[in-house]
Each structure stands twice: as structure tokens, then as C-alpha cells.
C-alpha positions as CSV (number, residue, x, y, z in Angstrom):
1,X,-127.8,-8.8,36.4
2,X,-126.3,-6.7,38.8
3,X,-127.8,-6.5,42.5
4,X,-128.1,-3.1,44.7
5,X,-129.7,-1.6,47.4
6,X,-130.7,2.0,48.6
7,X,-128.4,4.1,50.4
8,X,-129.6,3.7,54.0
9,X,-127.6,3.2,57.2
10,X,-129.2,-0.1,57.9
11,X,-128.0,-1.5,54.1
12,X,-125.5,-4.0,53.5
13,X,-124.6,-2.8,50.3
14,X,-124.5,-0.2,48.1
15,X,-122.1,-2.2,45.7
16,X,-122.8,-4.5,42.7
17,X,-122.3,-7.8,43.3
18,X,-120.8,-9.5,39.8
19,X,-122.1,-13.0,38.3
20,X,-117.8,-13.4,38.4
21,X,-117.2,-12.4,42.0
22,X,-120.4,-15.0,43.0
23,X,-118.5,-17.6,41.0
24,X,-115.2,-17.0,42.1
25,X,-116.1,-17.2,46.2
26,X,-119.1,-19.9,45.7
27,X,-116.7,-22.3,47.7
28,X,-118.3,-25.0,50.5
29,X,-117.4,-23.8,54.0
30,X,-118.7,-24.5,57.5
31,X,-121.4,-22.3,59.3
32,X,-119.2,-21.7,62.2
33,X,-121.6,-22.6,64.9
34,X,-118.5,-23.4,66.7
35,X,-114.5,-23.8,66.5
36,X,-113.4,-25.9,65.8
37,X,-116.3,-27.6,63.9
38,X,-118.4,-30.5,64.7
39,X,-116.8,-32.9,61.9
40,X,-113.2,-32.7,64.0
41,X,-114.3,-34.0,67.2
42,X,-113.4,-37.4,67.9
43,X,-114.0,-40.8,69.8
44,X,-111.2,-40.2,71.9
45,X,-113.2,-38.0,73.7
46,X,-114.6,-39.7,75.8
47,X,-117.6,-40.0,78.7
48,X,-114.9,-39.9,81.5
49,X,-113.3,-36.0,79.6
50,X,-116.8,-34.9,79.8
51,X,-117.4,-36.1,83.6
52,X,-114.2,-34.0,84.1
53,X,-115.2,-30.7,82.6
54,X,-118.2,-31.0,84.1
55,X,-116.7,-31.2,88.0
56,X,-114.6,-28.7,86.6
57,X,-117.6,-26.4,86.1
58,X,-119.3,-27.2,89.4
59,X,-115.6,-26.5,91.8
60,X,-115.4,-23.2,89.8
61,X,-116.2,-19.8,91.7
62,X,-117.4,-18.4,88.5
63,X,-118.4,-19.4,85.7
64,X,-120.0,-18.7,82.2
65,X,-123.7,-18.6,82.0
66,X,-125.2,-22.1,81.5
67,X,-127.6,-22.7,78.5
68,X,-129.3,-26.2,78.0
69,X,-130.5,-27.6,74.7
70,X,-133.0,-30.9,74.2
71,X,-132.9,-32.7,70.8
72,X,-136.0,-34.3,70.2
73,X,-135.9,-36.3,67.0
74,X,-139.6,-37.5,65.5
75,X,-141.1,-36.1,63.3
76,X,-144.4,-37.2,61.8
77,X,-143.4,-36.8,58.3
78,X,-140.0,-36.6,56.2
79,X,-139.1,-32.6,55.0
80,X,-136.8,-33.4,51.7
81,X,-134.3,-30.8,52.5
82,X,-133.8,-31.6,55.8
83,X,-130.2,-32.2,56.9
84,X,-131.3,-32.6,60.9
85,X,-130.9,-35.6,63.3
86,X,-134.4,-37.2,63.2
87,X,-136.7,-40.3,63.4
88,X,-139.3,-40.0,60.9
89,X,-142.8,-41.9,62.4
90,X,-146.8,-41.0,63.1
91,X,-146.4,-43.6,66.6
92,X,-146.9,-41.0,69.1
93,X,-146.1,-43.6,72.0
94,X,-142.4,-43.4,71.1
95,X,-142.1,-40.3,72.7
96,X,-142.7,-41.4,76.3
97,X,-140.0,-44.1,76.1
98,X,-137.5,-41.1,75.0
99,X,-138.6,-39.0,77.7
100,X,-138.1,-41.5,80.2
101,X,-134.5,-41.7,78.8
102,X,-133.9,-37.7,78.8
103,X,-134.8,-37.4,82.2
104,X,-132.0,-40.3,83.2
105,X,-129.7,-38.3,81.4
106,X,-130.8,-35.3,83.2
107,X,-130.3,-37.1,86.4
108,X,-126.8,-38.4,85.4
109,X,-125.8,-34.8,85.6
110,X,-126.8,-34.4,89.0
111,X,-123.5,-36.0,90.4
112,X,-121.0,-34.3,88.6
113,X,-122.8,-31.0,87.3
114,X,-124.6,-30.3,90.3
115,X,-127.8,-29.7,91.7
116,X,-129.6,-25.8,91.3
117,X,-127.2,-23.8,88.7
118,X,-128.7,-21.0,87.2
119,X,-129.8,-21.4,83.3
120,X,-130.5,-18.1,81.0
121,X,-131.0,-20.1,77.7
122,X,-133.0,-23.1,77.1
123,X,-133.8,-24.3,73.6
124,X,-136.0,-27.7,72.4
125,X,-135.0,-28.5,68.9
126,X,-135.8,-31.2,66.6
127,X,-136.6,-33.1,65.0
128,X,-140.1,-31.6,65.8
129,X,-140.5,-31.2,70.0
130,X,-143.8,-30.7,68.9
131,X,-144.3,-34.1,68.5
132,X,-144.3,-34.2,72.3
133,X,-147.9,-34.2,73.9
134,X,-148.8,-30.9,76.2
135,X,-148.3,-33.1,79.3
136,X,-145.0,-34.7,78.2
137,X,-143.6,-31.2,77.4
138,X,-145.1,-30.2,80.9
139,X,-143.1,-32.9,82.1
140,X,-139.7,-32.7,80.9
141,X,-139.9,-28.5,81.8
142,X,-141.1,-29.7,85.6
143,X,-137.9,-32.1,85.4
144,X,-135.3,-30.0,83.9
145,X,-136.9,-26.9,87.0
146,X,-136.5,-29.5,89.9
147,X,-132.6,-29.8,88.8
148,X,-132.1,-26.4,87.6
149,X,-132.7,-22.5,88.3
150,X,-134.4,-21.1,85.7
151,X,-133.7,-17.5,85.8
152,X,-136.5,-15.2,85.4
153,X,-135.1,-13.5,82.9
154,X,-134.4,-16.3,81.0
155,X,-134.7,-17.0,77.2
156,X,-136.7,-20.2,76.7
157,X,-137.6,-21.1,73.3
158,X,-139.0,-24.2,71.8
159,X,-138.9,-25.0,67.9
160,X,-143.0,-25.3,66.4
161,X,-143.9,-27.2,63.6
162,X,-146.9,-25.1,62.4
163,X,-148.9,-28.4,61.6
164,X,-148.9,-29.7,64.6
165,X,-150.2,-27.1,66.7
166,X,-153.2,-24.9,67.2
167,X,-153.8,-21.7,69.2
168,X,-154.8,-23.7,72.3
169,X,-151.3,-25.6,71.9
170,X,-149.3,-22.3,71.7
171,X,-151.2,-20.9,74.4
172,X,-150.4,-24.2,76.7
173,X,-146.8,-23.6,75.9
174,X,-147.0,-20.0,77.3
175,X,-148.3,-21.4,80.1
176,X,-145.4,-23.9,80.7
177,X,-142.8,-21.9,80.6
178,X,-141.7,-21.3,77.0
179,X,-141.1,-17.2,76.1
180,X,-140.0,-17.6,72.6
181,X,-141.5,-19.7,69.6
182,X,-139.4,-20.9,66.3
183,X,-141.6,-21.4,63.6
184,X,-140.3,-23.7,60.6
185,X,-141.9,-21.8,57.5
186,X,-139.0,-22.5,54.9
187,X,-141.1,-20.9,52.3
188,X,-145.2,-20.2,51.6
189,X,-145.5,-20.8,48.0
190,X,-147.3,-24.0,47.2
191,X,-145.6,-25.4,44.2
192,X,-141.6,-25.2,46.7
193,X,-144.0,-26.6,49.8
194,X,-144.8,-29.9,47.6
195,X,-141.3,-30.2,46.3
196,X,-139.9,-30.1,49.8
197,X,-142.9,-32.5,51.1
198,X,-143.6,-29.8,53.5
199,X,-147.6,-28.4,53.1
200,X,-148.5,-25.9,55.3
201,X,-150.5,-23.0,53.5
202,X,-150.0,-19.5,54.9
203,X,-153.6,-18.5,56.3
204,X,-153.1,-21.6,58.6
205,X,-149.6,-20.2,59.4
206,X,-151.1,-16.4,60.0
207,X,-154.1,-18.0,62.3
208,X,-151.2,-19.0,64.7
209,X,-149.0,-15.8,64.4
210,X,-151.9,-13.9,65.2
211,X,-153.2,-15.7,68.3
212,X,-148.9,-16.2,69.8
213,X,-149.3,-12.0,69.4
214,X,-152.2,-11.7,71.9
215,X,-150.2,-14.6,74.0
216,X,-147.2,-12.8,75.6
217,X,-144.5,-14.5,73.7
218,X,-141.2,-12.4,74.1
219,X,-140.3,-13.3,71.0
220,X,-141.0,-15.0,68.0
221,X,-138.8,-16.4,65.0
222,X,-139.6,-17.7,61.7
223,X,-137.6,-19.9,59.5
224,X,-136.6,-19.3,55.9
225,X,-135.0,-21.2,53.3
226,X,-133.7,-19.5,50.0
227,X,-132.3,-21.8,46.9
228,X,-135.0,-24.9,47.8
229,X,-136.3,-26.5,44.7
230,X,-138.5,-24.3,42.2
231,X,-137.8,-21.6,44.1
232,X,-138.2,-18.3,41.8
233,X,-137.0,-14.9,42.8
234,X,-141.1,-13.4,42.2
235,X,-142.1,-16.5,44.1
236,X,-139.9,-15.7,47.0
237,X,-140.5,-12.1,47.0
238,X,-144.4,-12.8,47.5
239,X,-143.3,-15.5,50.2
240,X,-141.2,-12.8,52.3
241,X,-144.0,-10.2,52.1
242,X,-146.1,-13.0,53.6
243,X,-143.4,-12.9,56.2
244,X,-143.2,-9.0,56.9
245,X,-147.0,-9.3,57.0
246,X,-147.0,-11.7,59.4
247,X,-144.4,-9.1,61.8
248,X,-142.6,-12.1,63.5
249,X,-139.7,-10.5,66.0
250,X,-137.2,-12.5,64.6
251,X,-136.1,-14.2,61.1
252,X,-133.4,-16.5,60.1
253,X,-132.4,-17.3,56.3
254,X,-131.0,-19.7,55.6
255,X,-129.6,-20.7,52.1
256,X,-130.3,-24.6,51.3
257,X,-127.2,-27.2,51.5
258,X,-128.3,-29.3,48.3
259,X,-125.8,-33.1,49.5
260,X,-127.9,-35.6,48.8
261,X,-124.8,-38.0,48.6
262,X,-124.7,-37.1,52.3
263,X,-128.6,-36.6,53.4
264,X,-130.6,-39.3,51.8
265,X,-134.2,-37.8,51.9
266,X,-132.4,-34.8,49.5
267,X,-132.0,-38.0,46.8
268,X,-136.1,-37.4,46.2
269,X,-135.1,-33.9,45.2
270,X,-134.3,-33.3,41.0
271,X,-131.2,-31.4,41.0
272,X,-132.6,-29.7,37.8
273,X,-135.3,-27.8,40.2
274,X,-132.5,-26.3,42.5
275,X,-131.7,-22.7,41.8
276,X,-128.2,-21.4,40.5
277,X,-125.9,-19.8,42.9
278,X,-126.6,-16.3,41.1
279,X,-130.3,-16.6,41.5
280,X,-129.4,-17.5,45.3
281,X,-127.7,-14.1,45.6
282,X,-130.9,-12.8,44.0
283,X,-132.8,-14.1,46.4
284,X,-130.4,-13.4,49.9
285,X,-130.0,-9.6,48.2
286,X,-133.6,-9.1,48.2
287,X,-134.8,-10.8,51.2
288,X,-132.0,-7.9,52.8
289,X,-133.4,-5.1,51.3
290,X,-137.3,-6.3,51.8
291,X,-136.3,-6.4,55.4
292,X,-134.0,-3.9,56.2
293,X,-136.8,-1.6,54.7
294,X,-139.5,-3.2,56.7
295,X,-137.6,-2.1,60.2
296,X,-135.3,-5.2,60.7
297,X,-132.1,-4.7,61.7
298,X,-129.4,-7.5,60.0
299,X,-128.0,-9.2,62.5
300,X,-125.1,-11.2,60.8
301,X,-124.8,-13.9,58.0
302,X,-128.9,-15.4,58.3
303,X,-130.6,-13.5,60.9
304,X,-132.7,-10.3,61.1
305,X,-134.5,-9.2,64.4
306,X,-136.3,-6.0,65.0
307,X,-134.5,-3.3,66.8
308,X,-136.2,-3.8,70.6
309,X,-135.7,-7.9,70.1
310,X,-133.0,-9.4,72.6
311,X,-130.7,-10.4,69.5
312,X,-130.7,-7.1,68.1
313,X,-130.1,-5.1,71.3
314,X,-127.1,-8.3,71.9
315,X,-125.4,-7.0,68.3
316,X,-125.8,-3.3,69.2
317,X,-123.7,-3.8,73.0
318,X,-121.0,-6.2,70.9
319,X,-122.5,-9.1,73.3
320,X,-123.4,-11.5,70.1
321,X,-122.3,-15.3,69.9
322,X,-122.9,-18.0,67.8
323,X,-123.8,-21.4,69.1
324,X,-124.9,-24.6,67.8
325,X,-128.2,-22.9,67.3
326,X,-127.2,-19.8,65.5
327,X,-126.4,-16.4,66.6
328,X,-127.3,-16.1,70.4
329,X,-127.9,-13.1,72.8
330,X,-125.4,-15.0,75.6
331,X,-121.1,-15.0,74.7
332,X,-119.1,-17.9,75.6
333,X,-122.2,-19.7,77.6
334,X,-121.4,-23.9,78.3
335,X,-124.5,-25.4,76.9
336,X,-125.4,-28.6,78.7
337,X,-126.8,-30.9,75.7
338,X,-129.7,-33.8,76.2
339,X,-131.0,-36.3,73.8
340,X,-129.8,-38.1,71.0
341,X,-127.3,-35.9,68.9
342,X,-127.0,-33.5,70.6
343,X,-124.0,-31.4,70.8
344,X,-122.4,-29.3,74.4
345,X,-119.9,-27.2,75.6
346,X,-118.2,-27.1,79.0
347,X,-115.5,-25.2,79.7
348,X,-112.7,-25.8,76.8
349,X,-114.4,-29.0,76.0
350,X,-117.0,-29.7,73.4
351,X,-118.9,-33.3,73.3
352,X,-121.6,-35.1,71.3
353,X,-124.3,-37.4,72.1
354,X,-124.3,-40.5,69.9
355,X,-126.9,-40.1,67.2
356,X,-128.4,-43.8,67.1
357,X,-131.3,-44.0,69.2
358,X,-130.8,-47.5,70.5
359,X,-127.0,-46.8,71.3
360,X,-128.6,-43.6,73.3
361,X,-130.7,-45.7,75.6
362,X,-128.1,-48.3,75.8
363,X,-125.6,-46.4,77.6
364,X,-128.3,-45.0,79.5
365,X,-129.4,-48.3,81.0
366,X,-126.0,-49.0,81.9
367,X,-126.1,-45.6,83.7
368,X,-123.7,-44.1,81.4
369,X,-123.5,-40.5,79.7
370,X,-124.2,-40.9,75.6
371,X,-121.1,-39.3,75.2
372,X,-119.3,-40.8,71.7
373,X,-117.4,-37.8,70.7
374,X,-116.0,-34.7,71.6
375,X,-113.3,-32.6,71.6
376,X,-110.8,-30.3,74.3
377,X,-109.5,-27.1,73.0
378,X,-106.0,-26.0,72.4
379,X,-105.0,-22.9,73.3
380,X,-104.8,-22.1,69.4
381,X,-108.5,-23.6,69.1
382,X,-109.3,-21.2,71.5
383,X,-107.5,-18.1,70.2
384,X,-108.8,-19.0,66.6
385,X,-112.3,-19.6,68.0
386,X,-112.1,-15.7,69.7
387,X,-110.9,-14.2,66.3
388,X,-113.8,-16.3,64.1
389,X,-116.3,-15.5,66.6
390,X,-115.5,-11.5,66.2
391,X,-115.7,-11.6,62.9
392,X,-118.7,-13.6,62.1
393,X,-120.8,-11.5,65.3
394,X,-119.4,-8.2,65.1
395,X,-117.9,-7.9,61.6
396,X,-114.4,-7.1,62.9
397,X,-112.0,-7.3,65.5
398,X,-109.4,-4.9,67.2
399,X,-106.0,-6.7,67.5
400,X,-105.4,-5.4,70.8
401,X,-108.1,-6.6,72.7
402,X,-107.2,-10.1,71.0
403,X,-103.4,-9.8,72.1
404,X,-104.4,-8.7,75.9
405,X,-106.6,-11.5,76.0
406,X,-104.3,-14.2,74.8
407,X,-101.2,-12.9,74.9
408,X,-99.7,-12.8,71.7
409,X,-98.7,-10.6,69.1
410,X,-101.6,-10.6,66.4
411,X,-99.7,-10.0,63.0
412,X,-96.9,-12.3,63.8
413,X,-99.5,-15.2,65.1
414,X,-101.9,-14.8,62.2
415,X,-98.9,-14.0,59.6
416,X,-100.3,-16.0,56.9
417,X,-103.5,-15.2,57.4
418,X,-102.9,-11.8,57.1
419,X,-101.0,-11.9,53.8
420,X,-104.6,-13.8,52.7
421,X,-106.1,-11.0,54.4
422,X,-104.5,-8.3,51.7
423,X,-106.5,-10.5,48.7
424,X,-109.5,-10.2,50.1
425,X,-109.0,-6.5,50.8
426,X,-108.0,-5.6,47.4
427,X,-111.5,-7.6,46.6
428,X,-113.1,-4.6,49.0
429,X,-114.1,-7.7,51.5
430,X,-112.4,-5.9,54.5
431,X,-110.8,-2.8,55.5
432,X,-106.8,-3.4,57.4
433,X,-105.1,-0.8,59.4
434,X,-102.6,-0.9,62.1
435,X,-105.6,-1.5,65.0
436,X,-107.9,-4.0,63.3
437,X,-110.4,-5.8,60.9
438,X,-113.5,-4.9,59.4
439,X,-115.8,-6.4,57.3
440,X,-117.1,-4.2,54.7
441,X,-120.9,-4.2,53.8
442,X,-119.7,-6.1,50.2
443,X,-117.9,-8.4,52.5
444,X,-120.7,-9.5,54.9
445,X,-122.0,-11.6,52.0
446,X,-119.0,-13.4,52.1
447,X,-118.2,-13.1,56.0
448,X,-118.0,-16.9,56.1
449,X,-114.9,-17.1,53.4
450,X,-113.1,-14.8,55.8
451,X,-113.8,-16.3,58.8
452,X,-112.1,-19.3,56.9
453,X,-108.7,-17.8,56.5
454,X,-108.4,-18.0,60.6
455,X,-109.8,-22.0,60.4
456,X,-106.4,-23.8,60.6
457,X,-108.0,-27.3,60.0
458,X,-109.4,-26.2,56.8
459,X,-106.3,-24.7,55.5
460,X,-104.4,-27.5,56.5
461,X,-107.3,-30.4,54.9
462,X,-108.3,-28.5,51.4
463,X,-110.9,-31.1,51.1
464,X,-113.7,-29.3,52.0
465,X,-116.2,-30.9,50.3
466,X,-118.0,-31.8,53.5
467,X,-119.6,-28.5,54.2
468,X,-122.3,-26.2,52.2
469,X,-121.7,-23.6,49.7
470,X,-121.3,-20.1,51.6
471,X,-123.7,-18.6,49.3
């Protein structure tokens, strides 16, 4: 079966999209949160690179904006899809011992970082930070203010497992400081909920929604997964009109990475109940057209936002990024990292927190950043992260504003790439001419495969088996 839309200016696609061309480009391939990816930093990066990009930061009379994100790992029960950093247990009392450790590390920036630098972005991710009490939350926001400027205009958003809360839990939030909830919903029907380990029926989910609405949220997300286990394309329609029902300001889709070789809670998953890649098309091609028609404008690759959210207004003023979160409102921001796992950028410099909980308090006692990996740019890392970047946010890129920028001539830097370029236009993926690239709206389904051509590790290591599909 073939899959279209209606001729509207918000579609993707008015184009068929063939059970061939689906098996043709259903290829693993990273996400792009960043360039280079995660999997090529390395130990020689060390705590002492980090200390260095960091004074480099604070000397600097300007700099990017500053974002901070705080991995907090428990969760109170195991989600079999989940692919995340966490620590699976019900004993509540763990969390004080890791907040004591978080706010060392926050202190540990003091020296080199600096004290009082504005922030525009904070995140809590998980892991579950809802696992955190009201008063330990309360605590680590009053700790992370006393060392840092919290703009008023700020974006600070916090990650809610929906059985976890209540109304007077998402109101105390508010309160806080938090202006933006992510809800984790993955999908409402019941039959995919007990597959995944993950019960949470969708009146208790609409209670919530309901009372954040009357709260004075800025913005609220929810969480989709398409191609879980027993997943079926009626099923999922009825779980997104649940969604649209629901009117949250922001949704991300994401299509499930089935590697249970690499994620050993997936092992509990029968690779009989995951759906093909065709009927994970389906799926992604009617989720677009249910929300495009319900007032959403598409974003890029797995997020939607309605047209007066932040994200949307970002993608309509070409100010759109991707971060290790996902698309963001802020370009090129340095995100200071905390917690086990978690991943940063300062400057030309990316770094990772080690992800073993004892290791993570061990350096810490010894008054050490949890720095284990990491990676400094080259300037081809950073001309190749610029090209990806405008491709995967805005669809396209002008090859002038690369070569003023960089310095270099685009065609003769990116030769190959453009010879790989023609294929993919003859596939109707892109349109060439002598200024630039553009995605067409066939080719944003595939926008990750021709971000790809520009990633020189991968072309170099064809092993590529480490990453999802793209579809």
C-alpha cells in the first residue's frame, strides 16, 4: 500500500512512498543529536580538556548562551523499550545520596566555570526526575539558582513520569520554577502498555493534562513511540487521537530502536510482536497527516509543536538546533551536563559523565569532575557539524553562508559528497542548484540518510550497526 497525504501547505508529502524505496533506505544511522556522535568520543578526553574549555568559557567576552541539563537515573520500575541511562529501584532514599553528589559536582564548576552566568535552557531528564521528592527537586533548583542566573525568560523543563505524579505534584513544580512539562506517554493502548511494562491508562493521563492547562505551564510535550511491540496502525491511530484530544503544545515521535543485543531489558521483548518497517512508515505517515491537520506545524524528523509554541516560532526565524535532547529553540548553546551520564558541550569540546553510579561518586569524593570521555572538534568536525545541522533543522542549506563562515569552497570541500548528492536527487530526496540544498517534502522522511553523506566517520567505518534504523 501506497501512503499519501492532502495537498496542504503544512504537508510533507504529496508523493507515494514505495514498499521498494522503504526497503532500499531502511539503513541504521545515528539521530544526530550532535557531530560528531556520542560513540566517537574517547578516554583521551580527559577531566583536565574539560577544566580547559571551561576557563575558556569564563575569560571569553562573549559567549553562546549556556543551557544546563541533570540526568537523574531511578526509576521505580523497568520500561522494556527503554534504551536510557538508568537505575531501576522502589528505595526512594537513594535519591538523597545522589543529590548530595550533584550538588558537589555543581560546586566543582564554581572554580573554573564561574559563579552567576546567565542560563536560558534547563532540562531534568531521566531516568524518571520524578522519582525526586517535591523538596529534593526544590532543592537542587535553589542550588543550581545560588550558582547561576536563571533568565526570566528562560525555558525550564523537567521530564514527568505520569505515574508518579498528581495534580498537586504538577502544581508544586510550577511553583518551583519549572515552565515546561515532558510527559512520557509512548502509546495509550492497553494491550502495547503491558508489552512495554509501562501501564498508565489514558483518563489518568487526561486528569493531569487537564489540571497542567489551568496551571501556567508555557509549554507542554508529550512522548510518542511508533513500531513498539503489537503496535497496529488502527491501534495507533486511536492512541494519537487520544493525543490531539489531549491538545499538548508540543509532540515528539519517535520510531522504536528494537537492539536488544545492546539494551538488555529489550531481550523481554518477542521480536515476532515488533512491527515491519512498512507498517512503521504507516504509522510515522499518518501520525503527520493526523497532526498537521489538527494545527501542528512539523518541526523536523520527530517533532510537532503548534504554531505560537517556542519550537515552532524557532523553525519559522531559521533559529532551530538539535541537542542531546532533540530539536531545541537555542543554536550552538554550551550545555553544562550534571549527573551520571550525562553528556556537555563547551566551546569546541564535548564530554561525558561516566555512566556507573559508584565510579560517579568516586571521583566526586576525590573532588574530581566525572569526566571519562569526550571529544575536541576539528575544524572539519565543525564545518561538517554546521552543514548536518542545516540540513536536519532547516531542510537545506545555502553554500554561501557555509563558505563565508568557514572559509572554503563548498563543492570542492564536499566533492564526494556531492556526487552522492546527485543519487539521491534523481531519488527526488533533494533539489541541487548552483546556491544550495534542499530537502524535498519526500526527502524529509529520509532527512537522516542525507544528513549521513556529510558524516565522514560513518563513511569512513561502514559498520554501522551500532545505530537505529532511520525509519
Amino acid at each position: 500500500m501506497d501512503i499519501t497525504f492532502e495537498n496542504k501547505p503544512n504537508d510533507l508529502t504529496s508523493s507515494p512512498i514505495s514498499e521498494s524505496l522503504l526497503q532500499k533506505f531502511d539503513v541504521s544511522g545515528p539521530r544526530y543529536t550532535s557531530y560528531p556522535t556520542a560513540d566517537r568520543f574517547v578516554e583521551a578526553f580527559t577531566e583536565t580538556a574539560y577544566k580547559e574549555a571551561l576557563e575558556q568559557r569564563r575569560v571569553r567576552s562573549i559567549n553562546q548562551p549556556l543551557s544546563i541539563y541533570v540526568h537523574i537515573p531511578f526509576c521505580e520500575s523497568v520500561c522494556f523499550y527503554c534504551a536510557c541511562n538508568k537505575i531501576v529501584t522502589k528505595h526512594h532514599e537513594r535519591s538523597r545520596e545522589y543529590l548530595n553528589y550533584l550538588k558537589k559536582e555543581i560546586d566543582l564548576h564554581l572554580d573554573y566555570l564561574g559563579q552567576k552566568q546567565v542560563v536560558n535552557q534547563l532540562h531534568l531528564g531521566g531516568g524518571s526526575p520524578t522519582f525526586f521528592s517535591d523538596e529534593e527537586i526544590q532543592e537542587l533548583f535553589n542550588k543550581l539558582k545560588e550558582v547561576f542566573v536563571l533568565s526570566p525568560q528562560g525555558e525550564y523543563s523537567i521530564e514527568v513520569d505520569p505515574r508518579t505524579v498528581d495534580e498537586k505534584r504538577l502544581k508544586k513544580l510550577r511553583e518551583i520554577g519549572f515552565n515546561r512539562l515532558s510527559f512520557g506517554i509512548q502509546d495509550f493502548n492497553p494491550e502495547v502498555q503491558k508489552a512495554v511494562n509501562r501501564i498508565q491508562p489514558f483518563d489518568q493521563v487526561a486528569s493531569l493534562i487537564n489540571e497542567v492547562h489551568k496551571d501556567g505551564y508555557d509549554s507542554i510535550n508529550m512522548d510518542l513511540i511508533y513500531g513498539l511491540p503489537l503496535q497496529k496502525i488502527e491501534t495507533f491511530n486511536q492512541t494519537l487521537d487520544q493525543v490531539i484530544s489531549l491538545k499538548p503544545d508540543r509532540i515528539a515521535l519517535y520510531a522504536y530502536a528494537h537492539l536488544p543485543e545492546r539494551f538488555k531489558p529489550q531481550r523481554r521483548i518477542d521480536n515476532n510482536d515488533i512491527p515491519t518497517a512498512k507498517n512503521k512508515i504507516s504509522m510515522l505517515c499518518l501520525a503527520i497527516q493526523k497532526f498537521l491537520k489538527a494545527g501542528y506545524i512539523y518541526v523536523g524528523m520527530d517533532h510537532f509543536a503548534l504554531p505560537k509554541d517556542n519550537l515552532a516560532i524557532a523553525k519559522r526565524q531559521g533559529r532551530l538546533h538539535r541537542n542531546f535532547q532533540g530539536y531545541s529553540t537555542q543554536p550552538d548553546c554550551d550545555i553544562i551536563a550534571f549527573g551520571v551520564s550525562a553528556i556537555g558541550r563547551v566551546g569546541a569540546n564535548y564530554n561525558q559523565n561516566t555512566k556507573q553510579l559508584v565510579d560517579y561518586y568516586d571521583h566526586l569524593n576525590h573532588g574530581r569532575f566525572p569526566i571519562v570521555k569526550g571529544l575536541a572538534l576539528s575544524k572539519d568536525d565543525i564545518v561538517r557539524r554546521a552543514v548536518i545541522m542545516e540540513v536536519m533543522c532547516q531542510g537545506g542549506l545555502d553554500y554561501e553562508s557555509i563558505e563565508l563562515a568557514y572559509l572554503i569552497n563548498f563543492k570542492e570541500y564536499f566533492s564526494s559528497e556531492m556526487i552522492q548528492l546527485q543519487n539521491f536527487q534523481e531519488k527526488d530526496f533533494v533539489e541541487l542548484d548552483d546556491s544550495g540544498i534542499q530537502v524535498t517534502e519526500i526527502g524529509w522522511f529520509f532527512v537522516r540518510a542525507i544528513a549521513m553523506i556529510f558524516d565522514r566517520y560513518l563513511q569512513l567505518d561502514k559498520n554501522r550497526t551500532r545505530f537505529s534504523k532511520i525509519l
